[in-house]
Structures are given as structure tokens and as C-alpha cells.
N, C-alpha and C positions, 0 to 999 in steps of 0.2 A: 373533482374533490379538491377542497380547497384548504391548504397547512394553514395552522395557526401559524398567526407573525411573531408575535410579544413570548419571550419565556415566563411560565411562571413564577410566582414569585422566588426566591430563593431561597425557601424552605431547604435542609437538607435532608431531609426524611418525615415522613408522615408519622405523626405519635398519635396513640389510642389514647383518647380521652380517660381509656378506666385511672383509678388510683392507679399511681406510680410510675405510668405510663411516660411524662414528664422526665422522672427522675432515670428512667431507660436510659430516654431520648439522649438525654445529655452523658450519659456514663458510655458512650456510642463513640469513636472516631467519625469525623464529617466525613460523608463518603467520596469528598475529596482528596482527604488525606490519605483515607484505604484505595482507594486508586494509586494515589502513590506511591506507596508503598507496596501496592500489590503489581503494578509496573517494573518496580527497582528489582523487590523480589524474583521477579520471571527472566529479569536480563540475567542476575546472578546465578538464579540455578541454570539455567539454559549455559550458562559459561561453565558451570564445574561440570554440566552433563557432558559437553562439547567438550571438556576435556578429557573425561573418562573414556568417550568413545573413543577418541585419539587415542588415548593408550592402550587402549583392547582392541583394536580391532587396525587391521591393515588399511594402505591407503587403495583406492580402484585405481588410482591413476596417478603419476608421479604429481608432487605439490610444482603447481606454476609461479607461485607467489611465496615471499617469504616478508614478515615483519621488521626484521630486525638484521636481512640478510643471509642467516643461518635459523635451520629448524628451528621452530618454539613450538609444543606440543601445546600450551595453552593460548598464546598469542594468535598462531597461525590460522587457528579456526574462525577467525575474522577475514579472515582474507582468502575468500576461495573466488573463482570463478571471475565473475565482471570488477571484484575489487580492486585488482591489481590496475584496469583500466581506467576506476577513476583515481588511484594513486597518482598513476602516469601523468593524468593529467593537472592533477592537483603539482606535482614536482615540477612540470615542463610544458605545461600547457598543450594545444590543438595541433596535431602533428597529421593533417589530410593526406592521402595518398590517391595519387592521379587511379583510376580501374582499379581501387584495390581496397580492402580491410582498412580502416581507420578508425580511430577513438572519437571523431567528430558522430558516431551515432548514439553518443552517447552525452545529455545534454546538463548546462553548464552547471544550475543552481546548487547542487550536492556539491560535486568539486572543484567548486569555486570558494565555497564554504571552509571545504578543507583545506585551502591554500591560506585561508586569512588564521585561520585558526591552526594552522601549524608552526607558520610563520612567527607566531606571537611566540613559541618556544625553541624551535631549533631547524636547521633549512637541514633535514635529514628524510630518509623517504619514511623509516620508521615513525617520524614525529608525524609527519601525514596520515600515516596508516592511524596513529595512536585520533589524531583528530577527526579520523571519520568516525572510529569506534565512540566517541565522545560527544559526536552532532548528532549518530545514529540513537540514541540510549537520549538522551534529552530531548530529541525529537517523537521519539517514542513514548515518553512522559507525559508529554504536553500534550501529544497526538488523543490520548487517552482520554485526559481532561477535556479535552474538547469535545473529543467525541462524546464524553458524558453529557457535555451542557448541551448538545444537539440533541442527543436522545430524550431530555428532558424536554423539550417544546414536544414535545407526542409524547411520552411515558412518563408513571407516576415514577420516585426516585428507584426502588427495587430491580423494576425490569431497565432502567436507564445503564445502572451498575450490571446487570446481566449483558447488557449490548456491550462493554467496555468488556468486562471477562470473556469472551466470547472472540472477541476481535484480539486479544491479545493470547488466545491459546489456538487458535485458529491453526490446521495442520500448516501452513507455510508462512506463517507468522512471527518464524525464526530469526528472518532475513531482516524483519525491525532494528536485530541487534546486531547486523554484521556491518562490512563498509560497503551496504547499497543501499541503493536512494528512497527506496521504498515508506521509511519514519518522515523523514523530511515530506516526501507526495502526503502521504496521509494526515500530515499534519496541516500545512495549509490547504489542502483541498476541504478538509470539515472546517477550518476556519472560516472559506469563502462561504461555505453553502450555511454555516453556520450565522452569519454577516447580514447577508443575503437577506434570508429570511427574515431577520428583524430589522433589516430596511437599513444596516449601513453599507450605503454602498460602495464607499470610497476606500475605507478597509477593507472590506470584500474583494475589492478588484485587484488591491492590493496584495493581498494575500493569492489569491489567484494568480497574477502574475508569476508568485511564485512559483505556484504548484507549475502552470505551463511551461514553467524553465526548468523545471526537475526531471521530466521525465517526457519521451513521446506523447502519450496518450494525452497526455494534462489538457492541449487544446480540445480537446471531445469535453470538457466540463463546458466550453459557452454555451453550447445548448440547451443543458436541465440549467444553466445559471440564467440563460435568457428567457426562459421560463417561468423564473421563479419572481424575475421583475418584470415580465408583461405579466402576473397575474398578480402580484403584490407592490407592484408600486402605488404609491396614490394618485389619485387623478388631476396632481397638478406639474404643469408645467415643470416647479421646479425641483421636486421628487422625479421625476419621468430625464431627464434631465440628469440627474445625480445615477439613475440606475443607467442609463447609456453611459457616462463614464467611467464605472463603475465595470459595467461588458469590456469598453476599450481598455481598462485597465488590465484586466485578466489575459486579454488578447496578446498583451504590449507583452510579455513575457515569452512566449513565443515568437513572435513577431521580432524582438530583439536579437534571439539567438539566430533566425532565418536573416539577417539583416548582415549579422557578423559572419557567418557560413559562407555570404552572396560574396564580403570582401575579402575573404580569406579564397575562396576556389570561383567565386565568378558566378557562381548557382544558389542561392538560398535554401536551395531543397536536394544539397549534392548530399548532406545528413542521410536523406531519405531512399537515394540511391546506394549509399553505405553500408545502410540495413539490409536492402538486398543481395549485396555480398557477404553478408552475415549470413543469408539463406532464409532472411522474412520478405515474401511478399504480400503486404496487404492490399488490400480490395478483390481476392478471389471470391467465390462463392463459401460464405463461414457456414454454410449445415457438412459440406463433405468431410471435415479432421473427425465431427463428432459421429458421421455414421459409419465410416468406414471403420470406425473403434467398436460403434455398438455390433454391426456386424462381427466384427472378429472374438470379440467376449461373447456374441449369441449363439455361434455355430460352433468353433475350436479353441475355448478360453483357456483348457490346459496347454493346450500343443502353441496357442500364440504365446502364453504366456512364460513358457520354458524353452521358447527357442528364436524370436525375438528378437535381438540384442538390447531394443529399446522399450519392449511391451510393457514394462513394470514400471515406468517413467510414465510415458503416455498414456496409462494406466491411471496413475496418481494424477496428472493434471488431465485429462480431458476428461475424468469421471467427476470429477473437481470442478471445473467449467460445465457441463449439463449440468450438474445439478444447479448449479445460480443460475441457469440459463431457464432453467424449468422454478426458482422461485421468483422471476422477474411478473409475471402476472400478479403475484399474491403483494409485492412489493409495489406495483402501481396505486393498485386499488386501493392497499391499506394507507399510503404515505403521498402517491400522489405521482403526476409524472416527471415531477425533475427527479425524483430520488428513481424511478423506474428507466430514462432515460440512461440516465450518468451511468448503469448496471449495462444496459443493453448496448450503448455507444463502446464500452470500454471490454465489453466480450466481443462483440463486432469484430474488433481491429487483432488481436492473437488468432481468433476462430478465422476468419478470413484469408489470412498470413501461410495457412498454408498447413500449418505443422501445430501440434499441440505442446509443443515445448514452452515452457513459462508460463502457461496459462494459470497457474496455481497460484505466482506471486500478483500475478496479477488484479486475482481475487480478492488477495489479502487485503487490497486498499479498499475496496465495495464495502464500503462500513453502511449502506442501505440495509443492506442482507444481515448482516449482524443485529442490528435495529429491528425491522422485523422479526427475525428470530427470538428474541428477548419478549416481542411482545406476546408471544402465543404462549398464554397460559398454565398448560400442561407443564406440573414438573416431574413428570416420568420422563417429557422429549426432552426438556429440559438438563436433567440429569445426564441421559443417554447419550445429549448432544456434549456434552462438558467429556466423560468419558470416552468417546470415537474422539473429537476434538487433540484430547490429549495422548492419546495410544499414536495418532498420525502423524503427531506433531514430533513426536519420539523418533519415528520412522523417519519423516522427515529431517531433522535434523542429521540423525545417524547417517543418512543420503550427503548430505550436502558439506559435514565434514570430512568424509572419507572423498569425499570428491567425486563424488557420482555424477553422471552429467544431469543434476537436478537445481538448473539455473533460477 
């Protein structure tokens, strides 16, 4: 199946010819401005929720991270978990350690970000902290916008704006707004495939590069990207040509951080041994995390799930991964295989790894799945979907401010 290249035109919503229909149209915000706004909106209340929970409810586990130095009940819910690590690094850069735990598994583009943009206001760790909350939340904006104008090369404006809502109330879609790199991945990853698609390549790659330096996973995009230009480039010389550097470019963002890794410890891939002492090993066999879960939910789901320590986690993310894992066929056929690729490469690598820990942020970036979803008709799933969406998304956060181990 073959994507269309060209967007249409930039219509911002379809108006019914009846009387008055015109006069609608225009008394309407462009639904890019309601993106916007409905983006700003979801950080802000997501922040007074994240405070509320803070005040009502205990912590699971002492705070590792603090903002400002000392408790902030509102601040602080920015900074759980992997935050503090890209602070670290943002303050003091790549600190390798010979056999051991290091912050080199954790890649450059986010807190590198946060270093230039702290820098501009004050050399304090809090102004870092303050700078990723500020790249996270404008990356998240933009992420939005973007993804709207991708959804529009496949969907009329309606369902394009459903794929945006959808991706932005997603149960683990909270972490857009915190200090992890997840806004930034999302944001140049629809840009590239966004690019891509309508044949520029040199932006594309560009932007790509990015995404590759944000996050591990990022190199799994040259694939559906190298896809999308052997089947839509033109057949000359010098489009064919532009989509090849256009691959190298995307490439060169990873490619750079394994370069700087090689000069710093001698290994370009010592990153990847890192990770292992974090306790990921990928390239196992990825069906075992999800059967030995459906086994345990099919035979003794109360007794696994009350006694445990981890059931209710692994629970939320590897029921979270099947299910995208089981809408990967509906997502080839309807959009094609780079969008089906990018889904199945990027569950591969947590499913594989071992453990179903993080699977769920990981999701959050699969804006394929979101797109799809929007396009299926029904607004009974529709609704249903918006409702579960939002119930989990509550859960979820309640998880991950109190400090649950829901990375």
C-alpha cells in the first residue's frame, strides 16, 4: 500500500455547504490553535493534579531528587526517577564508570538541551531542572502540531485532531510534562516521518538526527524511514540522492553520540553495556515478558496480583505493550509499513530486554497507533477510548508522583 506524499491542502476544517455553514466555520478556533491550547491546558491541570496527589497521599519511596534542594510539593513532581540523571548531566556532564552504573546510558540530545537553556539563566541545578520542565512542555506543543499535520496526509481534519487528543491523554503520556526526554523523541520523530513523506529530505534527516540522539531506540526509525524513501522517492538520480542523505543524516545522530562514547571509555557501544547493568538486556527472545504475564493473569490473577511486589506495574505496562503489539497488523495494512515497522522495531527492543518495565512510556511515543485509532469510526470506541485513556492516565500519574517504580 502506497501513503500519499503531498498534504492536502491546508484547509483547516471541512464546512458544509448548507446556509450558514461558512459563518460556523469561521466563528471556530483553527484547530491549530485548539491543539494549543488544548496541549497548555493538559500540562497545567496534569500539574495542579500532580500536586494534589502530593498532598494527599504518601510517598512509596523516599524522594531521590529534589528541585530546589529542599522538598517542593509542587515542583518536585517533575523530577522523579531518570530526572535527576539527566539534571546530572545537564550540571556536570558524562561521568562513565569502569563495570558499573553510569549516566552514559542515557543519551545526549534532551540534556544537552538543558544545559544551553539553563545556562542562559543561572549555573544552579534547580535552573536545569526549571529548563527541562520548559523544553518538556514546548516540545510537547509542537509534538502535537506536528503530529496533527501528519495525521492530516491520511485523515480528514476531525479524526487528525482525535489522533492529537488521544496521544496527548494516553495512560503514560504524563511523562511529556516531566524532565524526560520522551516530548523532545516525539517531537522530531513525527517531524522526520512527517518530512519524509513529502519528500524533504534534508530536514527529515535533520530532524532525525535528532530524534537518534534523544533516546536509544531513535536508531530503529532508519528502517520505516528507509522505507518511506525507496518507495517515494522519485526516480531521478537527484531526489534518490537527497533521500540517501537524508538516511545519513538521521543516522549521524546516533552515530555521533557512539563516536564521543568510543573517546570518552575506548568503546562506542560501552552506552550499551551500561544498560545492562541497569538490568536491560535486549535481543532475548521478545514473546517470553508477554507470555509468562498472560499466563499469570490466566491461571492466579488475584493471588499474582496481591502478592507480587511488582504485578501491578508489569501489569500496567506489558498489558499496555500487547495490546499495540496485537494493533500492529491493523496499523500496516491501514497506513502502510514504515508506520507498522517503527511500532513493531520499537516494541522489539523493551519486549526483548527481558523485563516489562517501561514498556508503557515507550508506547507513548508510537503516535502510528494513535492515528489509527482516530481513524476507526465508531464513536461509542471512540468515546470509551477517551474515558479508559483518562481513568489510566490518573492512575498513572498518581504512580509516578508518589514514586512508584513506574519509570
Amino acid at each position: 500500500m502506497q501513503l500519499p506524499i503531498r498534504d492536502d491542502p491546508q484547509a483547516a476544517f471541512e464546512v458544509s455547504p448548507a446556509v450558514g455553514g461558512a459563518a460556523v466555520a469561521q466563528s471556530r478556533p483553527h484547530p491549530r490553535l485548539r491543539i494549543v491550547t488544548g496541549a497548555i491546558g493538559i500540562r497545567l491541570l496534569t500539574a495542579l493534579l500532580a500536586l494534589l496527589i502530593n498532598l494527599a497521599f504518601p510517598l512509596h519511596e523516599r524522594e531521590q531528587f529534589t528541585v530546589f534542594g529542599s522538598t517542593s510539593k509542587f515542583w518536585d513532581t517533575f523530577a522523579r526517577h531518570d530526572s535527576g540523571h539527566y539534571q546530572t548531566i545537564a550540571w556536570n556532564g558524562y561521568r562513565p564508570r569502569a563495570g558499573g552504573r553510569s549516566n552514559i546510558a542515557f543519551f545526549p540530545a534532551y540534556p544537552l538541551t538543558m544545559h544551553a537553556v539553563g545556562r542562559l539563566f543561572a549555573r544552579t541545578h534547580a535552573a536545569f531542572y526549571l529548563a527541562g520542565i520548559a523544553i518538556s512542555w514546548a516540545c510537547f506543543v509542537l509534538a502535537m502540531i506536528a503530529l496533527y499535520n501528519l495525521a492530516r496526509l491520511d485523515l480528514p481534519p476531525p479524526q487528525a485532531e482525535r489522533a492529537v487528543l488521544l496521544a496527548m491523554i494516553f495512560p503514560f503520556s504524563f511523562f511529556y510534562g516531566v524532565v524526560y526526554s520522551e516530548s523532545m523523541f516525539l517531537l522530531f520523530a513525527v517531524l522526520a516521518f512527517y518530512l519524509f513523506r513529502t519528500r524533504r529530505w534534508v530536514l527529515g534527516g535533520l530532524c532525525g538526527a535528532v530524534a537518534t540522539a534523544t533516546r536509544v531506540p531513535g536508531i530503529l526509525m532508519l528502517a520505516p524511514l528507509a522505507w518511506l524513501a525507496w518507495r517515494h522517492a522519485e526516480p531521478t538520480r537527484g531526489d534518490r540522492s537527497l533521500a540517501a542523505v537524508g538516511l545519513v543524516l538521521t543516522a549521524s545522530g546516533f552515530g555521533a553520540y557512539c563516536a564521543y562514547i568510543y573517546q570518552l571509555t575506548g568503546d562506542p557501544f560501552e552506552w550499551a553495556a551500561t544498560l545492562e547493568r541497569w538490568g536491560y538486556y535486549p535481543g532475548g527472545a521478545p514473546w517470553l515478558p508477554a507470555v509468562r504475564l498472560v499466563q499469570q493473569l490466566a491461571t492466579h490473577p488475584y493471588l499474582y496480583l496481591t502478592t507480587h511486589p511488582a504485578a501491578v506495574y508489569d501489569t500496567l505496562y506489558g498489558v499496555t505493550g500487547i495490546l499495540f503489539l496485537l494493533a500492529i497488523p491493523f496499523v500496516w495494512q491501514r497506513f502502510g509499513a514504515a508506520y507498522g515497522l517503527f511500532m513493531l522495531l520499537n516494541l522489539w527492543l523493551p519486549f526483548s530486554s527481558g523485563a516489562l518495565e517501561g514498556i508503557g512510556r515507550y508506547c507513548s511515543v508510537l503516535f502510528p497507533c494513535f492515528i489509527w485509532l482516530a481513524s476507526l469510526r465508531s464513536q461509542t470506541l471512540f468515546t470509551a477510548l477517551v474515558v479508559g485513556f483518562s481513568m489510566f492516565y490518573t492512575l498513572g500519574l498518581a504512580l509516578f508522583v508518589t514514586i512508584h517504580p513506574l519509570f
